[in-house]
C-alpha positions in Angstrom: -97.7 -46.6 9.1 -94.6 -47.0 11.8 -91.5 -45.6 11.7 -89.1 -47.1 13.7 -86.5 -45.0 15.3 -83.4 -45.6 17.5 -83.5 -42.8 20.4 -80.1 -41.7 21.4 -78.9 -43.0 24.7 -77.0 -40.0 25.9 -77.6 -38.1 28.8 -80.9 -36.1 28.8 -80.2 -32.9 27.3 -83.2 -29.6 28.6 -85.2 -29.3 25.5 -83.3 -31.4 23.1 -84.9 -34.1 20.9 -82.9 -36.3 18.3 -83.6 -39.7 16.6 -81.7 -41.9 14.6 -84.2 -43.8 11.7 -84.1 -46.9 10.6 -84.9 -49.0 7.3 -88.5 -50.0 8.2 -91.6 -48.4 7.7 -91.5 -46.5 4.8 -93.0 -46.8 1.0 -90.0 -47.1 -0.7 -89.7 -50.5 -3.0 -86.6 -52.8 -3.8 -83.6 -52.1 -2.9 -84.6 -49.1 -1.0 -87.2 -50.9 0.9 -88.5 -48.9 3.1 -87.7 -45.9 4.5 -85.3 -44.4 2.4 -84.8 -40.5 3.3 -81.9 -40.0 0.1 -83.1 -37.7 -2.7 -79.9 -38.9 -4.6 -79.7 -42.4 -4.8 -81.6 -43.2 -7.9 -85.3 -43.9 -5.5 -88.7 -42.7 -6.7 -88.7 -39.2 -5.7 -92.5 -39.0 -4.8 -91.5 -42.3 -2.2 -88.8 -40.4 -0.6 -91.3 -37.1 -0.6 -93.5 -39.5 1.1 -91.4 -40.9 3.5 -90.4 -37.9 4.5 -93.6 -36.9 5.1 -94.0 -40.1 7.3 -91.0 -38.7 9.2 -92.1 -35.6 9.7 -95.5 -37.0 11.2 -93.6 -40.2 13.5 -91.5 -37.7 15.5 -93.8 -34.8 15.3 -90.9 -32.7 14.2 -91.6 -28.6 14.5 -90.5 -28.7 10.8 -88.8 -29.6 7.3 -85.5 -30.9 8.6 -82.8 -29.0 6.8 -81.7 -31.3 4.4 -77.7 -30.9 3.4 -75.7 -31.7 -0.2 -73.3 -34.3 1.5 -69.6 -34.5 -0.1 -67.5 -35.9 2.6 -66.1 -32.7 3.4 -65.5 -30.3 6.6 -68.1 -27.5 5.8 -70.2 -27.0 8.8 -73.4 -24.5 8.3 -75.0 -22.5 10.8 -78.7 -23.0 10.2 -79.5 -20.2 11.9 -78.2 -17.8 9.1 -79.5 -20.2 6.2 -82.9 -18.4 4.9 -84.1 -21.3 3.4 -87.2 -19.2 2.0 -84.7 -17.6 0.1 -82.8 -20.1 -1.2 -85.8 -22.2 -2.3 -86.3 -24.0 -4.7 -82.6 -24.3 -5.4 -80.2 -27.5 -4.7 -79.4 -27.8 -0.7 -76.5 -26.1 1.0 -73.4 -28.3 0.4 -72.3 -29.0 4.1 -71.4 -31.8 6.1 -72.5 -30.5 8.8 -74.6 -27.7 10.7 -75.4 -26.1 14.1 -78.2 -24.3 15.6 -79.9 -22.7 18.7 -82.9 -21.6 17.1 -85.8 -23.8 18.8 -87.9 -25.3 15.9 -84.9 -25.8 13.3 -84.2 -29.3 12.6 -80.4 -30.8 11.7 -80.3 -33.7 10.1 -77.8 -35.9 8.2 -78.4 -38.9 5.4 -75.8 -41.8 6.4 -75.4 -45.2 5.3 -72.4 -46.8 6.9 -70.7 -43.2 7.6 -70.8 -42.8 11.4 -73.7 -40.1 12.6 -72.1 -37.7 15.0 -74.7 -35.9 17.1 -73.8 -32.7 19.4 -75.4 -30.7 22.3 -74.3 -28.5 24.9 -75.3 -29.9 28.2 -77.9 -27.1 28.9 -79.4 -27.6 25.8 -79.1 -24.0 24.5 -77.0 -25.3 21.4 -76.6 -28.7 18.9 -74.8 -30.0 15.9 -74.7 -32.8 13.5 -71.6 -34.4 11.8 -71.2 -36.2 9.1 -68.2 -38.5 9.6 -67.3 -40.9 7.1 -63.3 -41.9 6.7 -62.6 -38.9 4.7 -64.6 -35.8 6.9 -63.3 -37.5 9.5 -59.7 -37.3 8.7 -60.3 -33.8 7.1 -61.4 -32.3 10.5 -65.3 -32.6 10.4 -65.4 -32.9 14.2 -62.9 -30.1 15.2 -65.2 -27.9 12.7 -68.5 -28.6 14.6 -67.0 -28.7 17.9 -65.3 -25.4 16.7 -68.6 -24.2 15.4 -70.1 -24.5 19.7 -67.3 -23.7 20.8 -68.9 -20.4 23.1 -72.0 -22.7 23.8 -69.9 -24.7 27.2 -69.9 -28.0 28.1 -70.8 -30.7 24.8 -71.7 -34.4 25.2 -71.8 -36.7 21.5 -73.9 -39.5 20.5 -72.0 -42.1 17.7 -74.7 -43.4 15.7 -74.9 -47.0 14.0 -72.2 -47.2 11.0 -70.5 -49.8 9.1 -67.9 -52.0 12.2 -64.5 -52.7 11.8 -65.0 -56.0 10.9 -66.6 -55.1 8.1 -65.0 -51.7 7.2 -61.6 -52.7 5.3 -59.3 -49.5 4.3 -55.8 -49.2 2.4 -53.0 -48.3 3.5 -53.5 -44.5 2.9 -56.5 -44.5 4.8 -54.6 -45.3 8.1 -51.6 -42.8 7.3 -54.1 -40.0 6.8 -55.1 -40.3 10.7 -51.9 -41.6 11.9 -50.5 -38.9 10.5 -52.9 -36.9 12.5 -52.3 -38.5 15.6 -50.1 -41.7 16.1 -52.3 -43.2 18.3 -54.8 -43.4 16.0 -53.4 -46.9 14.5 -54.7 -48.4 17.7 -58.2 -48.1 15.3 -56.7 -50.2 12.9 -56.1 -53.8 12.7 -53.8 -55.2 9.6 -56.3 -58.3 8.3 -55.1 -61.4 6.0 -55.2 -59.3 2.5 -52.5 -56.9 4.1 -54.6 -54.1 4.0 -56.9 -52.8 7.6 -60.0 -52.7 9.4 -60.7 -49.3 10.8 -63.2 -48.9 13.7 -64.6 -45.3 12.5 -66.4 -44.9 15.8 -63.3 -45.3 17.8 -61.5 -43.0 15.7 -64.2 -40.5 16.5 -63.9 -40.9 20.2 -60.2 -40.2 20.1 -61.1 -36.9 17.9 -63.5 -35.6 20.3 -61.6 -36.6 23.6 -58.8 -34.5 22.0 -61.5 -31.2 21.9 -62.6 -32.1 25.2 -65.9 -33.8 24.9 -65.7 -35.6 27.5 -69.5 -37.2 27.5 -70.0 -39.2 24.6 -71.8 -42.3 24.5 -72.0 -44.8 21.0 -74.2 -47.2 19.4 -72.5 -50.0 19.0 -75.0 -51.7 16.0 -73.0 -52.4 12.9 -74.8 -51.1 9.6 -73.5 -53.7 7.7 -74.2 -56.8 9.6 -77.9 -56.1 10.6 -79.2 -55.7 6.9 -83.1 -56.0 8.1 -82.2 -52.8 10.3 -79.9 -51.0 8.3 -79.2 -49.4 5.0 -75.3 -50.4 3.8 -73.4 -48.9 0.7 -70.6 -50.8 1.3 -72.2 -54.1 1.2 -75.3 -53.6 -1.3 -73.9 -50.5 -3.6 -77.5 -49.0 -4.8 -79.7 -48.6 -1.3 -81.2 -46.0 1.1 -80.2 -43.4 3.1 -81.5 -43.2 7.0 -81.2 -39.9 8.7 -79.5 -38.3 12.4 -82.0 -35.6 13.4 -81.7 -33.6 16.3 -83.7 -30.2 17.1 -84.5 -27.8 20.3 -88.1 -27.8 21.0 -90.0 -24.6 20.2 -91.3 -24.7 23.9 -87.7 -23.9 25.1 -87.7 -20.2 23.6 
């Protein structure tokens, strides 16, 4: 069976493989047709075992990818000093997001209009994967990762596919919480006909990185939302799938 798979358009990175899935391909029925890589969103769990597996065999990955308990925070884990064997068979680490330079480990986070926020230092000796929906986002999810390679040089970011601004409306709060950050960050927003404002989440995560220097990032610019036959959406379907931003060293680069 094919899994179809969006390759990040970044600068090649030494050793450095990542992959952004998409909806197609897997065994998952109804409203998580197909590839649905959530444990938590009410699918079968011997589909989403299955499609995992499918995964695991499409991108020939050196391994499990470490799975996180998503809850919109800052948390970032360093897989390195996760013994999974250890923690096995309990729930997965709550984190939003993780780093590694161990070859062989994979990162990976579940998203579903939250923007995927993948990280590598440009000699390919470190990565990291953010989780960066509206409220990590403002909390500081990106300064934690960045934080977190901080001693690993030079990054460069890719911005997954998430939900558009056209399609992303947010209150009023929403927009203080970054202004309030940075002022310049109502230049994401637009006020629409209701009063309240489209945010551009991928914008907003441009500005956070240029801030911590990351000067190489590069975006894709598919909306979630508007491509339903490529994309899983919370925001516009409520009970769907989960895709998955994997990125790992290859063993080969010990």
């Amino acid at each position: 069976m094919r899994i179809d798979c969006l390759v990040p358009g970044w600068p090649p990175v030494p050793g450095v493989r990542a992959g952004f899935t998409l909806r197609t391909g897997g065994v998952s029925q109804g409203c998580y047709a197909a590839l649905n890589l959530g444990t938590h969103v009410g699918d079968a769990p011997e589909a989403v075992a299955q499609n995992r597996r499918l995964l695991r065999q499409a991108l020939s990955l050196p391994g499990e990818p470490l799975w996180l308990e998503q809850v919109h925070g800052t948390t970032v884990l360093d897989a390195d000093r996760f013994d999974r064997q250890a923690a096995a068979p309990a729930p997965p680490p709550r984190a939003d997001a993780a780093v590694s330079r161990t070859p062989g480990t994979v990162l990976a986070v579940l998203v579903a209009d939250c923007l995927p926020v993948l990280l590598a230092a440009r000699d390919g000796a470190a990565i990291g994967v953010a989780h960066a929906g509206w409220r990590g986002l403002a909390g500081g999810v990106l300064e934690a990762t960045v934080g977190a390679l901080a001693a690993d040089g030079p990054l460069q970011a890719w911005l997954g596919p998430a939900i558009g601004a056209a399609h992303f409306e947010v209150g009023t709060e929403v927009r203080a919480a970054f202004v309030a950050h940075d002022p310049a960050a109502a230049q994401a927003f637009e006020i629409n006909a209701r009063g309240r404002w489209q945010a551009d989440l991928t914008a907003l995560a441009r500005a956070r990185l240029a801030a911590l220097g990351v000067e190489c990032v590069t975006a894709e610019a598919s909306c979630c939302y508007a491509e339903p036959l490529r994309f899983f959406s919370f925001r516009r379907d409520g009970v769907t799938g989960r895709m998955a931003a994997l990125i790992w060293r290859q063993a080969s680069q010990c």
